[in-house]
Each structure stands twice: as C-alpha cells, then as structure tokens.
N, C-alpha and C positions, 0 to 999 in steps of 0.2 A: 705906295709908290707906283708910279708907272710903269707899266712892261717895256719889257726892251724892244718889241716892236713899238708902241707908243711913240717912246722916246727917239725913236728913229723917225717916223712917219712925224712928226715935229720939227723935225730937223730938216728933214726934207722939204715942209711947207716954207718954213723961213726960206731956205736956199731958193726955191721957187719964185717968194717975192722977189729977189733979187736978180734973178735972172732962168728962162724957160731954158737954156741948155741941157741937150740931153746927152751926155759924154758916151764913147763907146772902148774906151781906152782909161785909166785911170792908173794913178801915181803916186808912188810917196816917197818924197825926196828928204833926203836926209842929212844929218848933219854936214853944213858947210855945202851941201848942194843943190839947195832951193832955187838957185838963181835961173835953172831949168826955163823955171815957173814963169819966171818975167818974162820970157821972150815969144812967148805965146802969140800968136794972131790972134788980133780981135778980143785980147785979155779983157778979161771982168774979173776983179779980186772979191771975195767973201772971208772979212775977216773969221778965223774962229768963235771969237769974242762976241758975234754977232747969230753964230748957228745955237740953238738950243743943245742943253746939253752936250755940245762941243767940249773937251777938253783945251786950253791953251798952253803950248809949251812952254817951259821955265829954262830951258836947257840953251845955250845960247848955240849960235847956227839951225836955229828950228826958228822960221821969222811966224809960222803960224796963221796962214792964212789957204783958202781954197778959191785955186783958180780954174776958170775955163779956158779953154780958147779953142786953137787949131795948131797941128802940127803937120806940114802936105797934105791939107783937108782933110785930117782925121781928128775927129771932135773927141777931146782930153780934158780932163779934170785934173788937176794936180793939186795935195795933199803940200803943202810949203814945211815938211817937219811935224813929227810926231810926241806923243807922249810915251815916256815909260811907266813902267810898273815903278821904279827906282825915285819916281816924284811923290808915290805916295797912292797913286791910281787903284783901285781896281782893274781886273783883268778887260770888264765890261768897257772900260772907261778906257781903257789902251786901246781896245780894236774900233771903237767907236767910228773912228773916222773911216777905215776901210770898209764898213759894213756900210758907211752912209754911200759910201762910192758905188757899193752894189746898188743900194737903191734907189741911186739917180740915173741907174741906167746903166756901167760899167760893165760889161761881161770878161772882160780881162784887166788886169790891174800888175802894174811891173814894181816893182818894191827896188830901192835903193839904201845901202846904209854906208856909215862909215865903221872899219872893221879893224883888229889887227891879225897880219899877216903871223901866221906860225909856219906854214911848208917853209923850207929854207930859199927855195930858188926865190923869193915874195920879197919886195921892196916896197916902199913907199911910193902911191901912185899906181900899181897894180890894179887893175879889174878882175875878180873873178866872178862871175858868173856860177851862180847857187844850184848843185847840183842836187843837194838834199840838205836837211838842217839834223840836229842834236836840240832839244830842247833839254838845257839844262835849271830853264828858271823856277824848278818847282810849281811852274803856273800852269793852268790852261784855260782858254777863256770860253769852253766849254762846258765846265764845269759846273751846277746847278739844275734848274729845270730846264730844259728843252723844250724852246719853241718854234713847234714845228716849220711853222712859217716861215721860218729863217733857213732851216736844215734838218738832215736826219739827228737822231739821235748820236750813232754811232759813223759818223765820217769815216769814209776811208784816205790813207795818207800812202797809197804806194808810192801815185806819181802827184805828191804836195806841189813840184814844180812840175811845169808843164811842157813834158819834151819839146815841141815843135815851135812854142816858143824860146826854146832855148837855142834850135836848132839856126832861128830865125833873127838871133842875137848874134850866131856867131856870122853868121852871112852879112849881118848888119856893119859887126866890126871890121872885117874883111875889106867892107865899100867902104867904111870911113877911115882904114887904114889906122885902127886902133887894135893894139895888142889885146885879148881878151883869152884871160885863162879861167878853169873852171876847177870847182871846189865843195867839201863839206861844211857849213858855216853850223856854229854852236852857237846857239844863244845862251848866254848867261845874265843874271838879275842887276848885279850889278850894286850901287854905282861906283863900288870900287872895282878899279881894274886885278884882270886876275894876277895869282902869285905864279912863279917863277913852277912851284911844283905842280900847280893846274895849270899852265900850259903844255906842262911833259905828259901830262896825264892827258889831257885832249891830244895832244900828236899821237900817245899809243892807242886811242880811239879812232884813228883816220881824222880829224880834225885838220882843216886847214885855213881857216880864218875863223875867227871869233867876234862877237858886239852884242849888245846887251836890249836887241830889237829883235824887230823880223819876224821870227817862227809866230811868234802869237798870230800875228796877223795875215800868215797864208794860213792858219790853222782854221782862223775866222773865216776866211774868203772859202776854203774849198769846203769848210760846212757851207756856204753860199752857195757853191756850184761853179764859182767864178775860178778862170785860169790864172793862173797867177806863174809871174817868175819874177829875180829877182839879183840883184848883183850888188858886191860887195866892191865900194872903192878900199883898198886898203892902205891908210893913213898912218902908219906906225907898224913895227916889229912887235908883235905878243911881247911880255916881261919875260926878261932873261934871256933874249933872243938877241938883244941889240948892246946891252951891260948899259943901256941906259937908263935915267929914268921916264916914264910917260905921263901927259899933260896935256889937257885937251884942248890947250892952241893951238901945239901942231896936229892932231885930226883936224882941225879948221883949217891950218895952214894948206896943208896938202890937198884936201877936200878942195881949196880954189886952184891951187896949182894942177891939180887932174881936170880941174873944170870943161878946160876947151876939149881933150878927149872924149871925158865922158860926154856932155852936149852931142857932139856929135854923131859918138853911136848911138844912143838913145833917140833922138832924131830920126834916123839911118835906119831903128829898130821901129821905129813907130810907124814909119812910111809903109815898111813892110806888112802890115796890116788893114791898109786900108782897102 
C-alpha cells in the first residue's frame, strides 16, 4: 500500500488538474453548514468523488465536495463536510482531507462543527468558539509509524487552538454583531448520541459542548505545523438537559437557522487575515 505521503501527493495532483489555486486559509464546514462554501468568489468545486483517495461523506448535511474561491481576497479552500470515524473510516481516512488542505498550501485552517450545548446558559443556535478539546474517541490519527515529512513524532498540544486566532474570531464577531461565546468541546465516537449520565460526567470534567468530530483533525493539522481554530454551532441541548429526545434533523435544522450569523462572522474572521 501506499504511504500516506503518497496518497496525499496524489490527491494533490488530481486537485491540481482541476484547478492551480493555492489557498492560504482553509475550512471545514460541518453539518448543515456547507452552504459557506457556495458563496465563494470565483468558485470552482472538486467533488470528493473525483480527489484520489478522498473519503465521501454518507452523513446527510456533509454535501462533500472541495471548493476554492475568495473571501475579501483572501484565497480559501473549503472542505463542504467531513467523514467520521463512526462511518466505518480509519483514523487516516478521517483527517485525510485536512492534511490535503496542508498540502495545497493552507497554513491556517478554521474547523466548524455542529455540537450539543451542555453549559446551561447554551441554547440552540449558540456559537462557541473552541477553547480547547477532550478527546474521548479512543482514537488518534497519530498513531502508527511516523512520517516524518508530515510531523514530529511527538506533537505538542498546549495551544491545539491557536490564541490570536481566536482572539481574531472574537473581534470578528463583535463587527458582525454576532454573539460568540467560548468553550471546552469533547469529542466523542459516536454515532449514537451520548446518555444522560455522560453528559453529567463531561459537565464534572469542564466540558461545554460535545460532537463526534473535530479533535482528530486539529490533532492532524498541528502535527502539520498548521494553525488551526475552530467553533462549534450548537444545534441541540446534550441528553437530559432538554427531557427531550435528539434527532439529527434538528442539528440540520438549526445549523440553517444559525446560517446567516454564522456566514457572517466567519466572513468578518477571514477578512481579518488577509
């Protein structure tokens, strides 16, 4: 089998046939929030379907496709919805696509997910802003031989998100006059959502929003070297926090009803970059 540089530097040729963009900014948009992606200046889409060793999502709100364009002349790749661990993936096969964004040139990379709120003040609709993560998926897409040419061995994870731009999020929000609060996110495997006594048990951990992404793929990225930060829409109440039950229409649902905020800051955040 091919090495995972290989299989990256593959994936990058294809993408090249299709277009020489060299992004400086990169994204991955997340359930029910892909629509980012369309409004791009100067769009060019790359299905998944079409990159080499690509993963395509099965998850519905992940349309699964890689766009370029511009956002206030800042040259962006966006990631249209990711794979999980929870379809069946390999760890390798989950980060895939953020490690393809390192190597088309991305030195910063903003992660979006859809999450459920556990802090109580957290409603449906909520932005928090990723102050640090919980890996609880058992996973790490680290794990095996080490090629170097990707990363150290031994990454360090003090600051996995990267202060200034977070600092650079919230100045974002501010101009676009969108609420953004900040938080611990956990990731869990998933695909069943958690039970009532694991979200009690994340709350006595500091835990303040939950989803079943994410951490793999800052863990990918700053073995890359790449800055990464990352915000959670939150689309639902954690179990037992609402005495409803949860269904992932409404994480779609809400994911379009946040949409025109979030667009906004994210926008607002990118500008700030150029």
């Amino acid at each position: 089998m091919a090495s995972l540089s290989q299989r990256l530097n593959e994936a990058v040729v294809a993408v090249r046939a299709v277009s020489n963009h060299v992004p400086s900014v990169g994204l991955v948009l997340g359930s029910g929030l892909g629509a980012f992606g369309d409004g791009l200046s100067g769009l060019i889409k790359v299905p998944f379907a079409e990159i080499p060793h690509m993963p395509s999502p099965s998850v519905s709100g992940h349309a699964g496709n890689l766009c370029f364009g511009h956002v206030s002349g800042v040259s962006v790749a966006c990631l249209q919805g990711r794979s999980h661990t929870y379809e069946g993936h390999d760890m390798d096969t989950v980060v895939f696509g953020v490690r393809l964004l390192a190597k088309l040139g991305c030195t910063i990379v903003l992660l979006t997910n859809a999450a459920g709120g556990i802090r109580p003040s957290f409603k449906p609709g909520t932005l928090m802003l990723i102050d640090d993560h919980i890996n609880l998926t058992g996973k790490n897409p680290l794990v095996g031989a080490n090629e170097a040419d990707l990363g150290p061995r031994f990454p360090d994870m003090t600051r996995a998100y990267d202060r200034e731009l977070g600092q650079l999020a919230h100045e974002a929000a501010s101009e676009a006059g969108v609420p953004l609060e900040h938080g611990v996110y956990a990731a869990m495997l998933g695909p069943s959502y958690e039970t009532p006594a694991e979200i009690q048990m994340l709350r006595t951990f500091g835990v303040d929003a939950v989803g079943m992404s994410t951490a793999p793929e800052v863990i990918a990225l700053r073995h890359a070297g790449v800055r990464a930060a990352a915000i959670s829409c939150i689309t639902n109440l954690a179990a037992g926090i609402s005495g409803s039950l949860l269904d992932h229409s409404e994480v779609e649902e809400t994911a379009r009803e946040a949409r025109a905020g979030f667009t906004a800051l994210l926008s607002a955040w990118i500008r700030r970059m150029a």
